[in-house]
Backbone of each chain as ProteinMPNN parsed JSONL, in Angstrom:
{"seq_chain_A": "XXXXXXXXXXXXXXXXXXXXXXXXXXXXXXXXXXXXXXXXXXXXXXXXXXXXXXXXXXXXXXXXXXXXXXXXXXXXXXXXXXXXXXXXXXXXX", "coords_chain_A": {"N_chain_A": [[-24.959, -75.269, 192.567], [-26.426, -71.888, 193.138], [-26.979, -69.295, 195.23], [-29.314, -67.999, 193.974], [-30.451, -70.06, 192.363], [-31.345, -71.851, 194.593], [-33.282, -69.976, 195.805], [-35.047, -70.5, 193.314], [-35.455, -73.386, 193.403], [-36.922, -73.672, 195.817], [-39.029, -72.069, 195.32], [-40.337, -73.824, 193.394], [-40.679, -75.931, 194.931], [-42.696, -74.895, 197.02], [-45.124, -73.688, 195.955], [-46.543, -71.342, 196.732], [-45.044, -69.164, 197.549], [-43.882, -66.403, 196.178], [-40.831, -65.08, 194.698], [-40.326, -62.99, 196.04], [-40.479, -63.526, 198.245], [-39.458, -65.982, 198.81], [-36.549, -65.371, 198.345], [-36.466, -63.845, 200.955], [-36.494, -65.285, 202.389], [-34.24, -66.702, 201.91], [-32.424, -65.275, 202.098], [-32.291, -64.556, 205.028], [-31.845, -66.975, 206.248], [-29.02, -67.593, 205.487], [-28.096, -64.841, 206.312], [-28.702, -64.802, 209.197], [-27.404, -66.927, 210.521], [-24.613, -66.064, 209.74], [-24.232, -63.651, 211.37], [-24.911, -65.281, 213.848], [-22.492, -66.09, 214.25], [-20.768, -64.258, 213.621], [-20.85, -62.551, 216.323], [-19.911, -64.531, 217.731], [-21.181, -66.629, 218.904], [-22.23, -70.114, 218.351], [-23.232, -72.442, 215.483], [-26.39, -74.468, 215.099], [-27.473, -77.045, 213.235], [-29.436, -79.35, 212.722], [-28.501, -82.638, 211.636], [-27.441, -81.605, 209.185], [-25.455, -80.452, 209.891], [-22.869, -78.396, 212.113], [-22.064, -74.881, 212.203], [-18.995, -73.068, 213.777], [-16.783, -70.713, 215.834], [-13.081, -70.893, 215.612], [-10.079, -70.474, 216.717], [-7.563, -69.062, 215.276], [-3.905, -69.102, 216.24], [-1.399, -66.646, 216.489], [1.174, -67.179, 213.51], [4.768, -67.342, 212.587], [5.582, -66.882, 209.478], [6.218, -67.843, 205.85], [7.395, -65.03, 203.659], [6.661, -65.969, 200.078], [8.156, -64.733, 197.896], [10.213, -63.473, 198.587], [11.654, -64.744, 200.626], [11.367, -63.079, 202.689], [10.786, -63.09, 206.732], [7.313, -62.899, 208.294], [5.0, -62.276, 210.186], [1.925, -64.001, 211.125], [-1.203, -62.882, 212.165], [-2.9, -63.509, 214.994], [-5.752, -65.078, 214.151], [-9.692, -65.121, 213.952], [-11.358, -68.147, 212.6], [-14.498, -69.155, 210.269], [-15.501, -72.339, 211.213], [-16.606, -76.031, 209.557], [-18.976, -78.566, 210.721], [-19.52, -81.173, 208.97], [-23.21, -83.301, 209.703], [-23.939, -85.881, 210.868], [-26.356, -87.222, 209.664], [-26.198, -85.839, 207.099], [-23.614, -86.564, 206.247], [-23.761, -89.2, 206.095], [-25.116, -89.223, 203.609], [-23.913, -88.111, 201.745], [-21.828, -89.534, 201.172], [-22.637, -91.861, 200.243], [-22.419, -94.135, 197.974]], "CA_chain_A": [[-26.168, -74.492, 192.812], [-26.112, -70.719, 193.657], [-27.763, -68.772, 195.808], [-30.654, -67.59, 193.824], [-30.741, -71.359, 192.161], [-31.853, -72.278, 195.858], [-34.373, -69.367, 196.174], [-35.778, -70.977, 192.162], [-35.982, -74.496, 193.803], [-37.828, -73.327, 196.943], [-40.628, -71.68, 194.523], [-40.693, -74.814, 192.723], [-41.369, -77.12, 196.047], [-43.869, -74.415, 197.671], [-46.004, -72.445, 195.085], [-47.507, -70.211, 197.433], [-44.266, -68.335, 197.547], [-43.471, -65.581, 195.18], [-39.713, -64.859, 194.129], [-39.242, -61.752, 196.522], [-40.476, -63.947, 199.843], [-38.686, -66.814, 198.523], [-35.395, -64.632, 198.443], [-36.404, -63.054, 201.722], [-36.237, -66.476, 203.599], [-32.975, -67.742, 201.741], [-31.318, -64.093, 203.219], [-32.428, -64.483, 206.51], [-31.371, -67.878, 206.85], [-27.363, -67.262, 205.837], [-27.831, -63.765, 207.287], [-28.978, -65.066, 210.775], [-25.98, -67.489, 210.762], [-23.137, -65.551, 209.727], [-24.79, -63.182, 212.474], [-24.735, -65.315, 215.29], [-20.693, -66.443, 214.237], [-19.874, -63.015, 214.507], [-20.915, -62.657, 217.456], [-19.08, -65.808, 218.031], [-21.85, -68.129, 218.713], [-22.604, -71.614, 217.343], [-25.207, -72.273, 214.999], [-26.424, -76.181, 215.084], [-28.503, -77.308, 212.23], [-29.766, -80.824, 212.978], [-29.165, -83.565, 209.734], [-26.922, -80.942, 208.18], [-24.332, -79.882, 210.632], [-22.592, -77.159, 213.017], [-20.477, -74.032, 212.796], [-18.082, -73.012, 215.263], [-15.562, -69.968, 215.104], [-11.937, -71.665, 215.845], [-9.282, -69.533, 216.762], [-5.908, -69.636, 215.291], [-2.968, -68.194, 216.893], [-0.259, -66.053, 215.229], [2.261, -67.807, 213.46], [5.465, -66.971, 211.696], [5.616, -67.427, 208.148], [7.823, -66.773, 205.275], [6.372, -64.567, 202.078], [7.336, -66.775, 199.356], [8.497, -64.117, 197.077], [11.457, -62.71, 198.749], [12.013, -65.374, 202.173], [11.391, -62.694, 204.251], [9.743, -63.867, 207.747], [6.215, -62.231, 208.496], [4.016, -62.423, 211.417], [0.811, -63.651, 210.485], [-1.687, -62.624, 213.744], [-3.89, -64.352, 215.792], [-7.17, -64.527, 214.022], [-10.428, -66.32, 214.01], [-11.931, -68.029, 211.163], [-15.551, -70.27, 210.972], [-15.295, -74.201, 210.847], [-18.096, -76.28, 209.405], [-18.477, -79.998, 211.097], [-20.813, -81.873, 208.931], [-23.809, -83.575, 210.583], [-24.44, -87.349, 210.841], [-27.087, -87.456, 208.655], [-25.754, -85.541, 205.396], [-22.19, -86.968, 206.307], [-23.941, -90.513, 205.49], [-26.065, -89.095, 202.595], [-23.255, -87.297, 201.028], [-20.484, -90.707, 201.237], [-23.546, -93.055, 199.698], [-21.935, -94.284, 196.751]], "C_chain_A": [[-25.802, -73.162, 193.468], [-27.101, -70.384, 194.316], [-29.723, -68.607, 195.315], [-31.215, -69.122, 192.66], [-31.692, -71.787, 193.09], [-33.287, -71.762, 195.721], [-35.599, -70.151, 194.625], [-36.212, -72.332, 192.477], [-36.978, -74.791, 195.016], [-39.183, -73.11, 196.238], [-41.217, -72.672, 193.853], [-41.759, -75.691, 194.265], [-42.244, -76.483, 196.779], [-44.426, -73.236, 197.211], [-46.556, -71.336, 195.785], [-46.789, -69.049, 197.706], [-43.945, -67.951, 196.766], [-41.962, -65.508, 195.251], [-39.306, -63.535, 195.25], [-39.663, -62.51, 198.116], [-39.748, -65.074, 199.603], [-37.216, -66.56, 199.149], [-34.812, -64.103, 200.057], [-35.891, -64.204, 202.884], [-34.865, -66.657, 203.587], [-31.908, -66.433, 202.687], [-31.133, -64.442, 204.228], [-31.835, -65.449, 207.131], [-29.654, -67.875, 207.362], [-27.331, -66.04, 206.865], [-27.909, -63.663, 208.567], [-27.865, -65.591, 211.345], [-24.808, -66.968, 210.76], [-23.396, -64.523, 211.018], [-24.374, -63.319, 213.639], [-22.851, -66.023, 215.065], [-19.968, -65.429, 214.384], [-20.098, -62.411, 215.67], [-20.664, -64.081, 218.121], [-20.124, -66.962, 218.749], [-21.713, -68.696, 217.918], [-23.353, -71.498, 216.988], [-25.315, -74.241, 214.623], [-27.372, -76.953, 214.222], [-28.606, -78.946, 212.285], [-29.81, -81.263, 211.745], [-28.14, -82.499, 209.04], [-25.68, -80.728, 209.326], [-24.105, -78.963, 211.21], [-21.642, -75.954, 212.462], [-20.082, -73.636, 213.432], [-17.219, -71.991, 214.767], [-14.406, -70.643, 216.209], [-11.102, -70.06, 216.154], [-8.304, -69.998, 216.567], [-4.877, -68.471, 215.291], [-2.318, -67.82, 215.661], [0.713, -67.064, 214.951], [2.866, -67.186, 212.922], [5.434, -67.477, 210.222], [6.873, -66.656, 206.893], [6.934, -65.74, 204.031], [7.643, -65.674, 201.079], [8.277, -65.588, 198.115], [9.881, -63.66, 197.206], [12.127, -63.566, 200.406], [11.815, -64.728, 202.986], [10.222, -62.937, 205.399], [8.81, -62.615, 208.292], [5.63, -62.858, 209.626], [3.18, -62.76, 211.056], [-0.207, -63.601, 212.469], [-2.544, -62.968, 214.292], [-5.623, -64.234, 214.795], [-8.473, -65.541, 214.214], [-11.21, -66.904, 212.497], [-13.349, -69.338, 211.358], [-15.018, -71.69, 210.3], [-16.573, -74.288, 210.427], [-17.597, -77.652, 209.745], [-20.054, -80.598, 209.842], [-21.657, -82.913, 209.985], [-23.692, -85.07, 209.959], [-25.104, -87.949, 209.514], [-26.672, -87.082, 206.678], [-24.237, -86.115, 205.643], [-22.15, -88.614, 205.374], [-24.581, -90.261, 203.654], [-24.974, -88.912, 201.753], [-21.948, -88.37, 200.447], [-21.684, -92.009, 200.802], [-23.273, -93.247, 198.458], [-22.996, -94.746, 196.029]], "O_chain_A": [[-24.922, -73.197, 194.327], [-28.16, -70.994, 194.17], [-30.783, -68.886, 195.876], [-32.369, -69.113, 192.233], [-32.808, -72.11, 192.682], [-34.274, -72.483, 195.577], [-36.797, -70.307, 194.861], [-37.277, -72.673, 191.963], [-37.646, -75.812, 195.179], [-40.207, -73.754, 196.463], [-42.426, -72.633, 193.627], [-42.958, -75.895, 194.454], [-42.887, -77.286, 197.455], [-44.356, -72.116, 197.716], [-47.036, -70.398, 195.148], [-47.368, -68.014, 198.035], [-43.463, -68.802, 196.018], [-41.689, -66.123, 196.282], [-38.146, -63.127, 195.309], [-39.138, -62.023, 199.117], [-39.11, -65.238, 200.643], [-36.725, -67.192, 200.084], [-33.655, -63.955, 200.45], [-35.176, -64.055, 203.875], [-34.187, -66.771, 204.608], [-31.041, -66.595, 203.546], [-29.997, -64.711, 204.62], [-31.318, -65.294, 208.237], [-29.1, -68.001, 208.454], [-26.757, -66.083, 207.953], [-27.392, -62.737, 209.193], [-27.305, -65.116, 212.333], [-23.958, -67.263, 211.6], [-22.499, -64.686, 211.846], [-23.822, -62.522, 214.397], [-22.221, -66.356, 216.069], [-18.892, -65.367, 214.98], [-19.252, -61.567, 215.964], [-21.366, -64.53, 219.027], [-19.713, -68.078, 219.066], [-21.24, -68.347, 216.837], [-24.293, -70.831, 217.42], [-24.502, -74.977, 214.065], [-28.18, -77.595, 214.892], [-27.705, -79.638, 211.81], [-30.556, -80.854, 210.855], [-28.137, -82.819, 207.851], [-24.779, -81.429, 208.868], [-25.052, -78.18, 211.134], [-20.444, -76.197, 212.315], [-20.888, -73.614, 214.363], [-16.811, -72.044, 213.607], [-14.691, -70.882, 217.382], [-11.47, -68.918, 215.876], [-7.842, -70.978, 217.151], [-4.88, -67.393, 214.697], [-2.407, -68.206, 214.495], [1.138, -67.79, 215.85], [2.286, -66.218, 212.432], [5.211, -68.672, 210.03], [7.716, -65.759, 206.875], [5.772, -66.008, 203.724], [8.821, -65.981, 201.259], [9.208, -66.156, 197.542], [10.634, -63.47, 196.25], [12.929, -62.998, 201.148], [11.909, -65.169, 204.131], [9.022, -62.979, 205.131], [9.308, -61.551, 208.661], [5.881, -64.032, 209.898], [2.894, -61.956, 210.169], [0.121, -64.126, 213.533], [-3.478, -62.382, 213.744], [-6.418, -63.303, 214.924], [-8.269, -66.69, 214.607], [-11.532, -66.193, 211.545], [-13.339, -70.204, 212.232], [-14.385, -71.96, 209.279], [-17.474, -73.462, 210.57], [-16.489, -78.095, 209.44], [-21.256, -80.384, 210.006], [-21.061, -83.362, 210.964], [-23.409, -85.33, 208.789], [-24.684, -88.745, 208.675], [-26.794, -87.693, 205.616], [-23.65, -85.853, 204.593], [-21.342, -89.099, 204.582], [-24.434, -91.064, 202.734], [-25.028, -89.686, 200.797], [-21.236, -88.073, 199.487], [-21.391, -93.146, 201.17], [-23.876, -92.525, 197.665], [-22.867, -94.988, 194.829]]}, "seq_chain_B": "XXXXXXXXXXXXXXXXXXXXXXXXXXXXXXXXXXXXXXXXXXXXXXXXXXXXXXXXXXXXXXXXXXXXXXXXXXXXXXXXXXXXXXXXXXX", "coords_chain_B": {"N_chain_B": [[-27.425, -71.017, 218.107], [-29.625, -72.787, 216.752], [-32.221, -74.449, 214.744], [-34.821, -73.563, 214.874], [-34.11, -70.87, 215.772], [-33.99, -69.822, 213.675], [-36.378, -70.048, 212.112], [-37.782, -68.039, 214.153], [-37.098, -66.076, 213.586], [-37.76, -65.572, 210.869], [-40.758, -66.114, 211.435], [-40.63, -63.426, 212.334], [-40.009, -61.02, 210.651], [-41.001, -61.907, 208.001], [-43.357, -62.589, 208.414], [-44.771, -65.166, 208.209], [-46.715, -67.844, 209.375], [-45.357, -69.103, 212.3], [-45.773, -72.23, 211.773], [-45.414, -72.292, 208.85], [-43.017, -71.017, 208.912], [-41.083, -72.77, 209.664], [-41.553, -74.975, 208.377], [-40.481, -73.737, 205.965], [-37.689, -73.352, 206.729], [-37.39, -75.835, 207.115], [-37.57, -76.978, 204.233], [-35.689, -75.581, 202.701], [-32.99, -76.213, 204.081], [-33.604, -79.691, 203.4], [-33.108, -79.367, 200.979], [-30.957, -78.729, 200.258], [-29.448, -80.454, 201.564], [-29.904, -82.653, 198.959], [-29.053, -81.526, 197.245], [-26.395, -81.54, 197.582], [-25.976, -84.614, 198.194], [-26.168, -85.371, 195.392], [-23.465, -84.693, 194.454], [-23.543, -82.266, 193.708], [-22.27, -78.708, 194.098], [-22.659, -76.138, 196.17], [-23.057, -72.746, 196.422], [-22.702, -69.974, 198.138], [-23.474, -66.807, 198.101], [-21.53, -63.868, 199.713], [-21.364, -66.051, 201.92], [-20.279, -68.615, 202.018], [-18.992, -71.45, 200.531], [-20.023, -74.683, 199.652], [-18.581, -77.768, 199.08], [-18.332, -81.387, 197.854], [-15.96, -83.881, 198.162], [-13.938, -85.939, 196.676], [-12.459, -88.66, 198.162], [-9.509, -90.631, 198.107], [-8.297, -93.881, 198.976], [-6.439, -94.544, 201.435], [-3.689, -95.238, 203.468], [-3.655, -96.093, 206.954], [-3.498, -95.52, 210.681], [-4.729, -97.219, 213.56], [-4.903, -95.341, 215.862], [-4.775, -96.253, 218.86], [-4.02, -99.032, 218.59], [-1.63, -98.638, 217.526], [-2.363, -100.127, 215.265], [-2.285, -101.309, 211.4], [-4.031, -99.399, 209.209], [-6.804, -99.483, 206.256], [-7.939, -96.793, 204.937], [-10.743, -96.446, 203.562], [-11.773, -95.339, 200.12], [-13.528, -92.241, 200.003], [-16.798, -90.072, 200.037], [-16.729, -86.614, 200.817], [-18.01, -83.352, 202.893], [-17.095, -80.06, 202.248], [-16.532, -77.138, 203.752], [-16.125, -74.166, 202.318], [-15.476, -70.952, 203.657], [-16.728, -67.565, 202.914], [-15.145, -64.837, 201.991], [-16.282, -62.501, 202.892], [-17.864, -63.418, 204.873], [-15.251, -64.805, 206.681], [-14.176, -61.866, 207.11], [-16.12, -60.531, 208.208], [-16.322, -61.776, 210.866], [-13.717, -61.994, 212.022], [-13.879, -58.802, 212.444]], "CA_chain_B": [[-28.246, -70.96, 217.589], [-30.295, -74.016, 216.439], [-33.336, -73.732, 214.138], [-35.841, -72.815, 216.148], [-34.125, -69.458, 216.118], [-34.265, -68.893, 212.012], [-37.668, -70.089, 212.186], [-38.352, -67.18, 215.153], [-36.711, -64.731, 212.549], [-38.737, -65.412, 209.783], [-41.953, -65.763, 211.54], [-40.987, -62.294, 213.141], [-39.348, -60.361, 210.038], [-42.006, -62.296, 207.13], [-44.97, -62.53, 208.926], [-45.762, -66.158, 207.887], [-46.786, -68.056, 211.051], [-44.635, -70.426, 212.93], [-45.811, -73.274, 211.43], [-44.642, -72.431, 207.558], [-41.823, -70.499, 208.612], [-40.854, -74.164, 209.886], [-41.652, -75.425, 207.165], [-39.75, -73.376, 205.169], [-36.394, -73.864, 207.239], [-36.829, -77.25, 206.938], [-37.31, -76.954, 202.694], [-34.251, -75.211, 202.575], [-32.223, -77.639, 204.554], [-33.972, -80.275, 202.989], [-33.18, -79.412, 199.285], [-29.269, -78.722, 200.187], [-28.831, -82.072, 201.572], [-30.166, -83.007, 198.225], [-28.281, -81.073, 196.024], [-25.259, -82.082, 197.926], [-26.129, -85.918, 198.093], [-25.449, -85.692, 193.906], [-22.264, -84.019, 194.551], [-23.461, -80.948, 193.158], [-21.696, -77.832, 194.977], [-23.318, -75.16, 196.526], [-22.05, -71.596, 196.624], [-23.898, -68.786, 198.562], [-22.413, -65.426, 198.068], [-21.347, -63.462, 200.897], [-21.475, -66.903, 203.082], [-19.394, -69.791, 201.28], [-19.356, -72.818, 198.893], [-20.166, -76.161, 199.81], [-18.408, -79.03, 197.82], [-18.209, -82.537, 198.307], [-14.995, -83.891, 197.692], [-13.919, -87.443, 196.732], [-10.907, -89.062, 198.987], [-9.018, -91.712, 198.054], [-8.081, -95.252, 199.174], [-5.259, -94.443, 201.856], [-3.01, -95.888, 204.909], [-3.849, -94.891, 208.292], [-3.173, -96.209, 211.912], [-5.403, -97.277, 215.08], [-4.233, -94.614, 216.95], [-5.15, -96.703, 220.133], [-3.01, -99.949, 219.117], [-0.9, -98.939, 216.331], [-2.2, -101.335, 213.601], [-2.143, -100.641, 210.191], [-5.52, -100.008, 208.708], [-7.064, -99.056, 204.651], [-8.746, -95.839, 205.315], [-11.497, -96.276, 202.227], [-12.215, -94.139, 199.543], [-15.19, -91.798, 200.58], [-16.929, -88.743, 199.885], [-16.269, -85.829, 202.33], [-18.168, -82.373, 202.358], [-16.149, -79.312, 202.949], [-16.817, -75.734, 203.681], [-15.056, -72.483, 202.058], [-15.72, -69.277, 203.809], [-16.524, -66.193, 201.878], [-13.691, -63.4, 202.558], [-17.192, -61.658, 203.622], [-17.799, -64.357, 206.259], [-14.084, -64.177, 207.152], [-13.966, -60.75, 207.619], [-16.925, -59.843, 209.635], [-15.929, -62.674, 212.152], [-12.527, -60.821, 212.399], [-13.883, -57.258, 213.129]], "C_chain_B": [[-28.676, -72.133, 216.979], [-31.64, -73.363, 215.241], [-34.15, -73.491, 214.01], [-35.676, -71.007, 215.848], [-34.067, -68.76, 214.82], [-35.337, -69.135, 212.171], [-38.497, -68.954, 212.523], [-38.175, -65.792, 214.436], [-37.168, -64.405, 211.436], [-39.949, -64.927, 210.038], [-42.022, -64.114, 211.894], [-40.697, -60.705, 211.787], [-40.263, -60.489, 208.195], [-42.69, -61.863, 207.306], [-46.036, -64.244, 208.363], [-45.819, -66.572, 209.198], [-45.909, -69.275, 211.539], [-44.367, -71.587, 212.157], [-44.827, -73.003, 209.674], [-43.71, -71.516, 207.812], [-40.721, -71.801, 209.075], [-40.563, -74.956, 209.49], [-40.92, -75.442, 205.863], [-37.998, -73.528, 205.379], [-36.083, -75.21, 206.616], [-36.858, -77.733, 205.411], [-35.889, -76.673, 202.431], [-32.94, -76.419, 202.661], [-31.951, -78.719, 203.817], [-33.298, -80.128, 201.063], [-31.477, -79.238, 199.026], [-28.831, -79.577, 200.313], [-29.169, -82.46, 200.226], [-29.191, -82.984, 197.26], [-26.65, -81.734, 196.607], [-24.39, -83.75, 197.536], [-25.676, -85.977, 196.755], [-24.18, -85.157, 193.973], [-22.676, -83.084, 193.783], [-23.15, -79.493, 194.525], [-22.858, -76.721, 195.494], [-22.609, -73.611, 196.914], [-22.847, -70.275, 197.257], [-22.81, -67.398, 198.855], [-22.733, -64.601, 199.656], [-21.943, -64.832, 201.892], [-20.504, -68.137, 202.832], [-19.783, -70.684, 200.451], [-19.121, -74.269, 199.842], [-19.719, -77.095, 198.768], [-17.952, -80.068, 198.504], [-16.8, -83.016, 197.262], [-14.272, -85.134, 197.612], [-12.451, -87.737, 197.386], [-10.26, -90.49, 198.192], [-8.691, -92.61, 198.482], [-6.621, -95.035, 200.417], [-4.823, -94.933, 203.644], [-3.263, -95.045, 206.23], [-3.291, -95.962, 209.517], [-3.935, -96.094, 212.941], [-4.355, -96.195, 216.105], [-3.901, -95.407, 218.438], [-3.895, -97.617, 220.032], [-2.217, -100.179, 217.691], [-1.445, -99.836, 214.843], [-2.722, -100.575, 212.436], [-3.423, -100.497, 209.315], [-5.896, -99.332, 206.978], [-7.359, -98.309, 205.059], [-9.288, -96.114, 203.758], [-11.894, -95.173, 201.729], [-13.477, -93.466, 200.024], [-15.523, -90.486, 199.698], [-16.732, -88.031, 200.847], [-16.983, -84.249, 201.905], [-17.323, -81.11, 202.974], [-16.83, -78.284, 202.899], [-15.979, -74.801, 203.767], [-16.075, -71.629, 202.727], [-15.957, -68.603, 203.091], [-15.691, -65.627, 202.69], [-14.278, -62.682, 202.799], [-17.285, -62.657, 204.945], [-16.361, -64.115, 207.171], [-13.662, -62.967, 207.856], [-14.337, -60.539, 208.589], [-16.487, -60.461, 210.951], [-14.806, -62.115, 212.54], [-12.474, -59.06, 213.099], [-14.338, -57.072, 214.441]], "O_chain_B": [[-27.667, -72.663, 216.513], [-31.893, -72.182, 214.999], [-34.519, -73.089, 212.906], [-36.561, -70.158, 215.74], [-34.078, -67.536, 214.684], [-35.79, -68.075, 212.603], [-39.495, -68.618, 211.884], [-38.817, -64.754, 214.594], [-37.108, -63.28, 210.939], [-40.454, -63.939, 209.506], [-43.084, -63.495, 211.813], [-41.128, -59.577, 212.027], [-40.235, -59.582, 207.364], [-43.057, -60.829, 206.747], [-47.242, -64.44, 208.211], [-45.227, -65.994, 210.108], [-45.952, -70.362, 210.963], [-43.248, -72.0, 211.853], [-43.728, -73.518, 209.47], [-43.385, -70.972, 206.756], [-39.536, -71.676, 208.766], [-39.653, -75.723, 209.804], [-40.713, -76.332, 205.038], [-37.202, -73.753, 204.467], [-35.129, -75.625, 205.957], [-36.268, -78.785, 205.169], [-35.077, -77.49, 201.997], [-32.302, -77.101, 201.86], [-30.817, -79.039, 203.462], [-33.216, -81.038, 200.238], [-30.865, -79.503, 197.991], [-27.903, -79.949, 199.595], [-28.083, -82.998, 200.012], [-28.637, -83.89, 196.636], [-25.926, -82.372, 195.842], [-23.303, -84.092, 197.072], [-24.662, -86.669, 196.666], [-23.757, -85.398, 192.842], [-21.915, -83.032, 192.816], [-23.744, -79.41, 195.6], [-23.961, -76.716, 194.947], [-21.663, -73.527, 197.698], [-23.647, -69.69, 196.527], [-21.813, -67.184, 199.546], [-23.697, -64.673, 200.418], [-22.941, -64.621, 202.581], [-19.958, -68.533, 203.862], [-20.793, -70.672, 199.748], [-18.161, -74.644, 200.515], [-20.338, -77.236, 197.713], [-17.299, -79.952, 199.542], [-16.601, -82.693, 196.091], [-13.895, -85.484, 198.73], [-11.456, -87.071, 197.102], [-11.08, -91.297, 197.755], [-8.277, -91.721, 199.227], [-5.619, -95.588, 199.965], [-5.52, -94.927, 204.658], [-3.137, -93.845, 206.476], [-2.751, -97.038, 209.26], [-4.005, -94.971, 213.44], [-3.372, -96.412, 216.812], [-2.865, -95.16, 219.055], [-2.924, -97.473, 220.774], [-2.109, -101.185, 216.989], [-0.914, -100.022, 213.748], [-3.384, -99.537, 212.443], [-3.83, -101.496, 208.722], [-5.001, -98.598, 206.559], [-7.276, -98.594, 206.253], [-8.5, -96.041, 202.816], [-12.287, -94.192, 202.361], [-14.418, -94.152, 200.423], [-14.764, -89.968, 198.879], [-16.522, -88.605, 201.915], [-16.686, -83.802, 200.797], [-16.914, -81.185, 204.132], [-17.772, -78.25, 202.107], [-15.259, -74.487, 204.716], [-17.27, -71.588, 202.432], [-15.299, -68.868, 202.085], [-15.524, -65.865, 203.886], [-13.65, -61.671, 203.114], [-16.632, -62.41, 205.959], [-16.338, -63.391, 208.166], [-12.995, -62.931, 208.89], [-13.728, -60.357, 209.643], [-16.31, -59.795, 211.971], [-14.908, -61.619, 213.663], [-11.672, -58.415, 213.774], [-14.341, -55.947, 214.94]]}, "name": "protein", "num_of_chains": 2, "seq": "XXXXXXXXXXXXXXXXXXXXXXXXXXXXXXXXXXXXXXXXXXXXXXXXXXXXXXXXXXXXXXXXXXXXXXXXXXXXXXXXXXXXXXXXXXXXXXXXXXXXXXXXXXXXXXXXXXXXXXXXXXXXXXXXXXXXXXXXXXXXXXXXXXXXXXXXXXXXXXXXXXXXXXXXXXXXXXXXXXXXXXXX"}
């Protein structure tokens, strides 16, 4: 399912929404989240799960192309923990 | 952030009221666990892809008292980054 899949199944389950407020919600929702992760808050979605930005240190590494050893440098990147609820939903054979 | 605070961003940035911007959080939500539950993926540009990902049947150990245990096959959902997500969190 893609993005604007989502915003086509939303209009389905609540007619009263047109295609450009539909759209406007599905933005706001990722756009609020990635939001508060860059500004390095958590975002905690009950039944669905958390993200968290992790931090991972520099390590050395090799480039595979030629062995030579590279720095790679401290950076941060987001985690996702699933939640309880879709963890069970999602492993229901 | 919890979701209370997309709710507070809709009602304030829409203009629907509290109640169906509430409403609408919780559709959303609601229709991803769904799509998920079939193992169908989810991919939201500029944010990442959701896919559920089948494990296999494999050996593990009670950390606590060593013993040897099946770890059972399962499903498991994972989350890719976009290299837009990635980024911004980096700058």
């Amino acid at each position: 399912m893609t993005k604007s899949e989502l915003v086509e199944k939303i209009m389905e389950a609540n007619s009263f929404l047109n295609r450009k407020e539909s759209e406007l919600v599905v933005n706001i929702i990722f756009d609020s989240m990635a939001n508060a992760l860059k500004d390095g808050d958590k975002v905690e979605i009950r039944g669905f799960g958390s993200f968290t930005v992790r931090e991972r240190e520099a390590r050395e590494a090799r480039n595979p192309k030629n062995g030579e050893v590279v720095t790679i440098p401290a950076k941060k990147t987001p985690f996702f923990k699933t939640g309880k609820e879709l963890r069970e939903r999602v492993n229901c054979l | 952030m919890t979701k209370a605070d997309i709710v507070e961003k809709i009602y304030e940035k829409v203009g629907f009221s509290k109640k169906e911007s509430a409403e609408l959080v919780e559709l959303v939500f609601d229709i991803m666990k769904s799509t998920l539950e079939k193992s169908d993926k989810i991919k939201i540009a500029g944010f990442g892809n959701f896919v559920v990902k089948e494990k296999a049947d494999r050996r593990g150990r009670n950390p606590q008292t060593g013993e040897e245990i099946t770890i059972t096959a399962r499903r498991i959902l994972t989350f890719k980054p976009s290299q837009v997500l990635k980024a911004s969190i980096n700058k």
